[in-house]
N, C-alpha and C positions, 0 to 999 in steps of 0.2 A: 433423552435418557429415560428408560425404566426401573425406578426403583434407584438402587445405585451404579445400575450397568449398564451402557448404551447398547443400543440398536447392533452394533458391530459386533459387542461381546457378546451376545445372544447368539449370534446368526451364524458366527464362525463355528463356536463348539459344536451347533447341531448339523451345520454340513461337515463339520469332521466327524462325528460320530457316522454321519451317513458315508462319509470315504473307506472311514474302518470296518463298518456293516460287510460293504461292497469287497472290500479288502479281503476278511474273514469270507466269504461267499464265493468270492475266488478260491483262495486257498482250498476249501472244501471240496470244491469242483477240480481241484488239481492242475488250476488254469497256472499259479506261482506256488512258488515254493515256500518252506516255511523261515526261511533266510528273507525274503522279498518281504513276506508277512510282517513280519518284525522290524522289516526297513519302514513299510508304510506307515505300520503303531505309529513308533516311534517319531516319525513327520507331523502326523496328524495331532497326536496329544501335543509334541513342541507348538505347534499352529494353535491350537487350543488353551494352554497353558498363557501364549504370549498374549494370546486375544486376552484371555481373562482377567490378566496379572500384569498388564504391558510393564508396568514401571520396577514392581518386585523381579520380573525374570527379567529385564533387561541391568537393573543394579548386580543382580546374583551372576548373572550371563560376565558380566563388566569385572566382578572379583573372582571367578574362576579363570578368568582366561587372562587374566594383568593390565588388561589395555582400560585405559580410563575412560574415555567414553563408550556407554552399554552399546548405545547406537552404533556407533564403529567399528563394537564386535561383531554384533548380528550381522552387519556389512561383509565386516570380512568373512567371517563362518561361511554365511550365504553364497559369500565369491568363491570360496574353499571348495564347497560343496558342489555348488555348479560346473567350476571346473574339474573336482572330477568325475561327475556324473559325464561330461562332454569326452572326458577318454575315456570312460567304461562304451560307452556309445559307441567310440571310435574303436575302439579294441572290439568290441562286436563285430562292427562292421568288418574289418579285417579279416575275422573268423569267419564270418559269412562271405565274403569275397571269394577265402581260400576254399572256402567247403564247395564253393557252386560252379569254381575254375574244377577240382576235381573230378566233379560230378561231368560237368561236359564234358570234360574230358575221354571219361570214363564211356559217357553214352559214344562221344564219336568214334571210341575205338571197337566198341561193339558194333554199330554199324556198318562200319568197315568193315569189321571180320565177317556179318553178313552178306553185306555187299560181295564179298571175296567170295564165301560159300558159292552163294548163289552163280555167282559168275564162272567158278569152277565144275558146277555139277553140268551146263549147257552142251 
C-alpha cells in the first residue's frame, strides 16, 4: 500500500486516463464518433471510480439497482453489458455480411455485362 491506496488503485486510474487520452485522439482524428466517445468516458471513469472507491461504488452500485449484494450487481451489469456488446457485434456482422453479398454481387454483374460487351463487339 502507498499511503492509503494500493498499488492497483494507483495504476488503474492512470491507464484509464491514458484510454481516455487515446479515446479523445481518436475522436479528433475522426477515427469514432462522438457517440463512441462518450461510451468509452464513460467505461473508463466507471473502471476508475471502482478502482478508487471499490467499497463506496460497489454499496452505492448495490442501492441503486436493489439487489443486495454490490458484488452481484457489478456481476450482473457486467453480464448485461457484454451480452449486449455480443449482439451489437452480431448485428454488425450481419450488416457487413449484407453489404459485401451486395457488393459482389454488384461487381459480378458488371463483369458480365463486360464479358458480354466485349464478346458482342468480336
Amino acid at each position: 500500500m502507498i499511503g492509503s491506496f494500493s498499488l492497483y488503485q494507483l495504476l488503474v486510474p492512470l491507464f484509464a486516463l491514458f484510454m481516455i487520452a487515446k479515446a479523445i485522439s481518436r475522436f479528433l482524428r475522426t477515427e469514432q464518433t462522438g457517440r463512441e466517445l462518450l461510451i468509452w468516458l464513460l467505461i473508463w471513469s466507471s473502471i476508475s471510480l471502482v478502482a478508487l472507491f471499490p467499497n463506496a461504488t460497489v454499496i452505492l452500485f448495490a442501492q441503486i439497482t436493489g439487489v443486495k449484494s454490490g458484488i452481484n450487481a457489478l456481476i450482473f451489469f457486467g453480464l448485461v453489458l457484454l451480452i449486449y456488446g455480443f449482439l451489437q457485434l452480431f448485428i454488425m456482422l450481419e450488416n457487413h455480411e449484407k453489404h459485401l453479398t451486395e457488393l459482389v454481387r454488384k461487381i459480378a454483374l458488371q463483369q458480365l455485362q463486360e464479358h458480354e460487351n466485349r464478346h458482342h463487339r468480336r
